[in-house]
Residue frames as qw, qx, qy, qz and C-alpha x, y, z in Angstrom:
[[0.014, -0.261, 0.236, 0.936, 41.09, -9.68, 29.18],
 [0.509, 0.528, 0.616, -0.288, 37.80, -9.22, 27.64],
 [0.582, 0.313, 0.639, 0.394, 36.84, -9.28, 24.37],
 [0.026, 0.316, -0.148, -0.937, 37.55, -5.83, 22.11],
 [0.259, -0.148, -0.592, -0.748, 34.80, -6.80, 19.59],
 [0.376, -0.412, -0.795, 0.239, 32.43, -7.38, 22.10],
 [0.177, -0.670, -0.440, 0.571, 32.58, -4.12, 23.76],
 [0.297, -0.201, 0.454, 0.816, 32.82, -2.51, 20.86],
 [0.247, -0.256, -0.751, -0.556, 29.79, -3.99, 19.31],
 [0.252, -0.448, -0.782, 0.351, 27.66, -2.95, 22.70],
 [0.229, -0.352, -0.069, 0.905, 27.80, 0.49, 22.21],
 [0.079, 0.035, -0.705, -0.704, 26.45, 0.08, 18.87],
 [0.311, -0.363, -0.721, -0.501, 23.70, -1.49, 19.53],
 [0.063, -0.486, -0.684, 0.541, 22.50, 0.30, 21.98],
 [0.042, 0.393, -0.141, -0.908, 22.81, 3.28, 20.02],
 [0.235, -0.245, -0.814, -0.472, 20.76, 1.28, 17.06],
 [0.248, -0.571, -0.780, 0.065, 18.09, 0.15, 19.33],
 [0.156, -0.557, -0.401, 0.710, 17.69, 3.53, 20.55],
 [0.234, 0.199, -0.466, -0.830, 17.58, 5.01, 16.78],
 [0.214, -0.231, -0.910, -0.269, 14.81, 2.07, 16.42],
 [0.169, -0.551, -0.679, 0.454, 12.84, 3.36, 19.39],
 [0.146, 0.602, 0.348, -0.704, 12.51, 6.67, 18.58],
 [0.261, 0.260, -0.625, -0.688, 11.98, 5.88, 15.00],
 [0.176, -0.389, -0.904, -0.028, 9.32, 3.46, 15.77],
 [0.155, -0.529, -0.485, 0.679, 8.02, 5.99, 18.20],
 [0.127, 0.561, -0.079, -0.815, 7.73, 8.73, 15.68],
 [0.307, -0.034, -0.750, -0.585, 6.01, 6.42, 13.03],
 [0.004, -0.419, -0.741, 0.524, 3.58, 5.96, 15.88],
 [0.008, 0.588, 0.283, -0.757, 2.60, 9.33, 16.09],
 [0.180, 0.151, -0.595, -0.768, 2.61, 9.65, 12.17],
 [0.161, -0.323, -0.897, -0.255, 0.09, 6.52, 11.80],
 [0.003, -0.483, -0.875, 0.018, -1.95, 7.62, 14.30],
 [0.060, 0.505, 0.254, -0.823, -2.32, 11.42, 13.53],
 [0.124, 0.128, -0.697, -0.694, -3.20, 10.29, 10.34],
 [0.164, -0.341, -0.894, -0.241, -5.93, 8.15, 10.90],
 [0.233, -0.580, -0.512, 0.589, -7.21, 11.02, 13.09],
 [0.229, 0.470, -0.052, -0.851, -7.05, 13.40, 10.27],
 [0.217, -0.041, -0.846, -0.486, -8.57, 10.74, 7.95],
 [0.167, -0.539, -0.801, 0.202, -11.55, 10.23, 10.48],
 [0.005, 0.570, 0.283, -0.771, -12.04, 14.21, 10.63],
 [0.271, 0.136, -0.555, -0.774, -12.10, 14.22, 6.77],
 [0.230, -0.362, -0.696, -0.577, -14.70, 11.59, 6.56],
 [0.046, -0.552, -0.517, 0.652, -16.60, 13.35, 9.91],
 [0.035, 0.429, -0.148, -0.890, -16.34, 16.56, 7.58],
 [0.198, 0.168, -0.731, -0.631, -17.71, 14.88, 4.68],
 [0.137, -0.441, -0.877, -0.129, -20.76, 12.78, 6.33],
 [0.003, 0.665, 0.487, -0.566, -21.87, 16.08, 7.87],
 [0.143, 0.348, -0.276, -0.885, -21.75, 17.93, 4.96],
 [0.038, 0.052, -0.898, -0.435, -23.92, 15.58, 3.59],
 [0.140, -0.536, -0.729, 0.402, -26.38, 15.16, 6.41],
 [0.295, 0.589, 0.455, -0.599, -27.06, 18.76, 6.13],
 [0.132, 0.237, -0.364, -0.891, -27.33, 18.96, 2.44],
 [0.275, -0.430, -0.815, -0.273, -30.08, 16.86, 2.73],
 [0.143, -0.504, -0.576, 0.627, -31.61, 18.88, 5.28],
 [0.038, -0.304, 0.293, 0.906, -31.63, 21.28, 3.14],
 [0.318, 0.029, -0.749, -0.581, -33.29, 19.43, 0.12],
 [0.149, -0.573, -0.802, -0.078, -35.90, 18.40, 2.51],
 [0.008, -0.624, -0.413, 0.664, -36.77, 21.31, 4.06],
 [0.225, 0.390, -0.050, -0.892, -37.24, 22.72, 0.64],
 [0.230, -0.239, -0.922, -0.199, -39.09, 19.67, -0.48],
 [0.132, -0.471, -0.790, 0.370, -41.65, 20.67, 2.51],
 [0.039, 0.502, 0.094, -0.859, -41.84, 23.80, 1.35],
 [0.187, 0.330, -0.477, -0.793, -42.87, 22.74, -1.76],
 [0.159, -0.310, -0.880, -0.322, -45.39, 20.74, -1.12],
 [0.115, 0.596, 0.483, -0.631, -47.09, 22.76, 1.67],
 [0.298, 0.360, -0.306, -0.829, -47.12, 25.50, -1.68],
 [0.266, 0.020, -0.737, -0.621, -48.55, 22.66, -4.20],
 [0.047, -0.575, -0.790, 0.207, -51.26, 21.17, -1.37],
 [0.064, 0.676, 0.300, -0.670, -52.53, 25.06, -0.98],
 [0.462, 0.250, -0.436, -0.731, -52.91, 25.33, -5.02],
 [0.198, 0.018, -0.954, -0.226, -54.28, 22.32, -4.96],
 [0.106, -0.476, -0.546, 0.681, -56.94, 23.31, -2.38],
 [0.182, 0.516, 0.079, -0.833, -57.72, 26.55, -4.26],
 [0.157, 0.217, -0.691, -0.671, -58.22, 24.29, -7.38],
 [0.011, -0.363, -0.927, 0.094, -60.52, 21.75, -5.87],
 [0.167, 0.601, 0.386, -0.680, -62.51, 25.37, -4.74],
 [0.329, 0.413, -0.184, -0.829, -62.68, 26.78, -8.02],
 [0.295, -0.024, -0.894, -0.337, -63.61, 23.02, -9.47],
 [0.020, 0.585, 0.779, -0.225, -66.77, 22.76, -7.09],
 [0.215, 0.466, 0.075, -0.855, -67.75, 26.69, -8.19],
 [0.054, 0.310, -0.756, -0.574, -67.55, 25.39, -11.31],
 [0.172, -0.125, -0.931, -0.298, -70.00, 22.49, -11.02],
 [0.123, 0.172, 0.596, -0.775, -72.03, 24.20, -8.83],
 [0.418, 0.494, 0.762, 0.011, -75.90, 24.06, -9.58],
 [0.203, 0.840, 0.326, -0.384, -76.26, 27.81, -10.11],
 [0.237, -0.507, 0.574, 0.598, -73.31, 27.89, -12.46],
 [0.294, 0.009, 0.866, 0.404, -74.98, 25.37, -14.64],
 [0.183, 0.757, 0.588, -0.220, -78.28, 27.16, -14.62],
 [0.017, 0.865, -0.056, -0.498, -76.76, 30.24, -15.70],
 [0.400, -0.108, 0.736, 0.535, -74.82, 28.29, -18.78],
 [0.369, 0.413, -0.390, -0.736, -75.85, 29.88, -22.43],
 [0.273, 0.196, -0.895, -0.293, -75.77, 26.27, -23.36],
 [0.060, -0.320, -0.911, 0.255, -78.36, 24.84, -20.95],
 [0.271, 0.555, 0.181, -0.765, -80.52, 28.23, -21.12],
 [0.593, 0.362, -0.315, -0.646, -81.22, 27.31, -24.96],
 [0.033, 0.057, 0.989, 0.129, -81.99, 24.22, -24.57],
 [0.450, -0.286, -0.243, -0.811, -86.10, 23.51, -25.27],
 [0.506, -0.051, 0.694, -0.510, -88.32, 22.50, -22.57],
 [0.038, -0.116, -0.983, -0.137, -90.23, 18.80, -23.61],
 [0.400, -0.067, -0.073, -0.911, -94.05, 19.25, -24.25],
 [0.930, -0.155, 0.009, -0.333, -96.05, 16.28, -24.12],
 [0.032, 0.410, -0.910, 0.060, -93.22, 13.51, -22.44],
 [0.909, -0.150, -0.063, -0.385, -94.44, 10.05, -22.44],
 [0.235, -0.498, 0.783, -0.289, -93.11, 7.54, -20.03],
 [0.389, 0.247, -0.885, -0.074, -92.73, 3.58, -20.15],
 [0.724, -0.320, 0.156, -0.591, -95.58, 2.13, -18.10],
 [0.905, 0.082, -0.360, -0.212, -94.40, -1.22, -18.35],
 [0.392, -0.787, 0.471, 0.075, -91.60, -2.99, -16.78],
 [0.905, 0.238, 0.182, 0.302, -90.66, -5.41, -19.63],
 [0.405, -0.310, 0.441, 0.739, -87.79, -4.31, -22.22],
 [0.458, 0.614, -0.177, -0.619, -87.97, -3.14, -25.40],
 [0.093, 0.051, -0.963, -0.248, -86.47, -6.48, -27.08],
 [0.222, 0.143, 0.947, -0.182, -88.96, -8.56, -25.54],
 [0.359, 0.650, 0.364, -0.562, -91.38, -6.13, -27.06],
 [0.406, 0.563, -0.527, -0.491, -90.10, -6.06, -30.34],
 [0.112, -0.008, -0.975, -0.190, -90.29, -10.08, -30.32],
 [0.232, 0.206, 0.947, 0.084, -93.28, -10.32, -29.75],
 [0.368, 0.542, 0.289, -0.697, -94.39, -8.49, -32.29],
 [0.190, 0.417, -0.734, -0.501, -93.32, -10.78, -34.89]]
């Protein structure tokens, strides 16, 4: 005669192990659709990043192309400025007086050395 608690206790644990399987089976699928929607979050998140720097450069570039081309139009109006005929035409140079009798340094000493030895 075989053993009632035996066959009793077979039944069981199949049933178990089968509750284990598809409970093992279905924490699978949990873990790994998570980590699949955790990878899409940080997907989502490095591309949003990526292009908000795109952004910030592309209006960086824009803003220097603008600050070379004022920079450009300043350099132009700074040579007008120094230009020769500009300075000719200055109020301030125009009254200056012209030098009548200039006398120039024939020598090629100094002026010290001249001043010693005239003590």
């Amino acid at each position: 005669m075989p053993d009632p608690i035996a066959t009793l206790s077979a039944p069981t644990s199949r049933a178990s192990l089968g509750r284990m399987v598809n409970q093992s089976t279905i924490l699978l699928m949990v873990c790994i659709g998570s980590l699949i929607f955790l990878l899409a979050l940080f997907i989502l998140f490095h591309q949003n990043a990526t292009a908000t720097k795109g952004y910030q450069l592309r209006n960086l570039e824009r803003e220097r192309s603008q600050l070379l081309l004022e920079e450009e139009i300043l350099n132009m109006q700074v040579a007008e400025a120094q230009a020769l005929h500009q300075l000719s035409e200055d109020p301030v140079v125009q009254a200056m007086v012209a030098l009548r009798n200039p006398r120039y340094i024939q020598e090629d000493t100094t002026v010290a050395s001249n001043q010693n030895e005239a003590k």
